[in-house]
C-alpha positions, 0 to 999 in steps of 0.5 A: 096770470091768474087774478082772484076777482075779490083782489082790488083793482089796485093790487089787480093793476100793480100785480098785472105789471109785476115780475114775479121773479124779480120781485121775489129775488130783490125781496130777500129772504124772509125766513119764513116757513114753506121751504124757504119759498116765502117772501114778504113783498109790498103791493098797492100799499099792502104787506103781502107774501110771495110764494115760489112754489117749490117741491119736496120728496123725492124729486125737488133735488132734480126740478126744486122748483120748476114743473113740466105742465101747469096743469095742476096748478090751475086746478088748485088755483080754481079749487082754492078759490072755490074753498076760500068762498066757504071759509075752509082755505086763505085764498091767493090774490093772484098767482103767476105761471111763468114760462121757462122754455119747456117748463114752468115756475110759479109764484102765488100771492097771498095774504099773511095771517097774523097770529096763525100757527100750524097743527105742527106748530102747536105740537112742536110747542107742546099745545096739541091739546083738545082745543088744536084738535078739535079745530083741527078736525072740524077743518077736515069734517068740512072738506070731506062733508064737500067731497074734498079729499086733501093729498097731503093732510098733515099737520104742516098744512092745518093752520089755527088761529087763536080764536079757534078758527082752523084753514087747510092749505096746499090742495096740489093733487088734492081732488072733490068728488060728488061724495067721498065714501068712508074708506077714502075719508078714513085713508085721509085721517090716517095720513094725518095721524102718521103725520102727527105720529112722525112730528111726537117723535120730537115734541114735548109731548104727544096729543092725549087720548082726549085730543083724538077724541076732541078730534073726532068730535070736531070731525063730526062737527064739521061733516055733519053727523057722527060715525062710528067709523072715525070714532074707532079710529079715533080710539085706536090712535089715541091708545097706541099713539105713545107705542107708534112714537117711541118706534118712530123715535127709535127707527129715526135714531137708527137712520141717523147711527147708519148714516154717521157710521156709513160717512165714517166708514167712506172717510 
């Protein structure tokens, strides 16, 4: 087990006993986000949430939620905690590798943020406006000013707070690097924006060109100076952002009539 040493004694104790399995299935589900993985538990006299880790893509109708190694898991595990000391993730209180024969399941630990939305919420909502993204983009600033490069930076794993306060979450395969070089941090935003491209394709209305500006200062803010670099893309994103969200809605329409079409036709 791994323990985060600013977890309590108490919950240290109860949590070195637990069964994270069991626990997990005798909680029900709580219908909360996060693939149907999390589950409110209670722990030293806490209300807490229990996370079995799961994938998705491609690969999570094969292993949904069992891994080969732990490997990664334990780097997240340490780079989380080394993030939650700067303010910038929600750090776990503890997190289990269960051993499955060859395999591994694992359960994570973590504390419920009340009153928090994601980036995705907030678009879903019709609430991406400057203020989200600003928040939103001085998260990002942050962790590419740390060298910090998140392999999944969408709008699912940005969190916001009400009083403008902004997390990132998920750092799986995410990696820090000494300095993280322009070409690489531009990549990172551009993940984000197809995120936010693909999620307008259904939301009330897309962010404004304001918001991708709002971003880019928020950005600049959390890195530490301006470049020009961000504030182009920035400006690009926001100009041909409604023209990128129609496609998308268009091309999702098309998958959905083929797949409709093709079940028809095998029936």
């Amino acid at each position: 087990m791994l323990l985060n040493p600013d977890a309590g004694r108490d919950l240290a104790k109860e949590a070195a006993a637990m069964d994270p399995a069991a626990t997990w299935a005798a909680a029900g589900d709580a219908a909360l986000p996060g693939r149907g993985t999390l589950r409110r538990v209670a722990l030293a006299g806490r209300a807490l949430l229990l996370k079995r880790e799961a994938r998705g893509g491609f690969a999570a109708p094969v292993l949904p939620d069992r891994y080969l190694s732990s490997s990664t898991f334990r780097r997240e595990w340490a780079l989380t905690l080394w993030l939650g000391e700067r303010g910038l993730t929600p750090a776990p209180a503890a997190r289990w590798l269960v051993r499955r024969g060859r395999l591994y399941e694992v359960y994570t630990l973590l504390e419920p943020l009340p009153g928090v939305r994601s980036l995705a919420e907030r678009l879903a909502e019709g609430i991406c406006g400057p203020e989200a993204m600003t928040a939103a983009g001085e998260c990002v600033g942050r962790l590419h000013g740390l060298g910090v490069c998140h392999a999944d930076l969408n709008a699912g794993n940005l969190l916001l707070g009400a009083d403008g306060r902004a997390w990132a979450i998920d750092f799986r395969h995410s990696t820090r690097a000494p300095v993280l070089g322009e070409g690489r941090r531009i990549a990172n935003l551009r993940r984000l924006e197809r995120s936010l491209v693909k999620l307008s394709a259904h939301a009330p209305s897309p962010p404004s060109r304001e918001a991708w500006r709002a971003l880019a200062a928020g950005y600049a803010r959390g890195f530490g100076r301006q470049e020009t670099a961000v504030d182009r893309w920035a400006d690009r994103a926001g100009s041909g952002f409604l023209l990128r969200k129609l496609g998308w809605a268009a091309r999702e329409k098309i998958r959905r009539e083929t797949r409709g079409s093709g079940g028809a036709s095998s029936g």
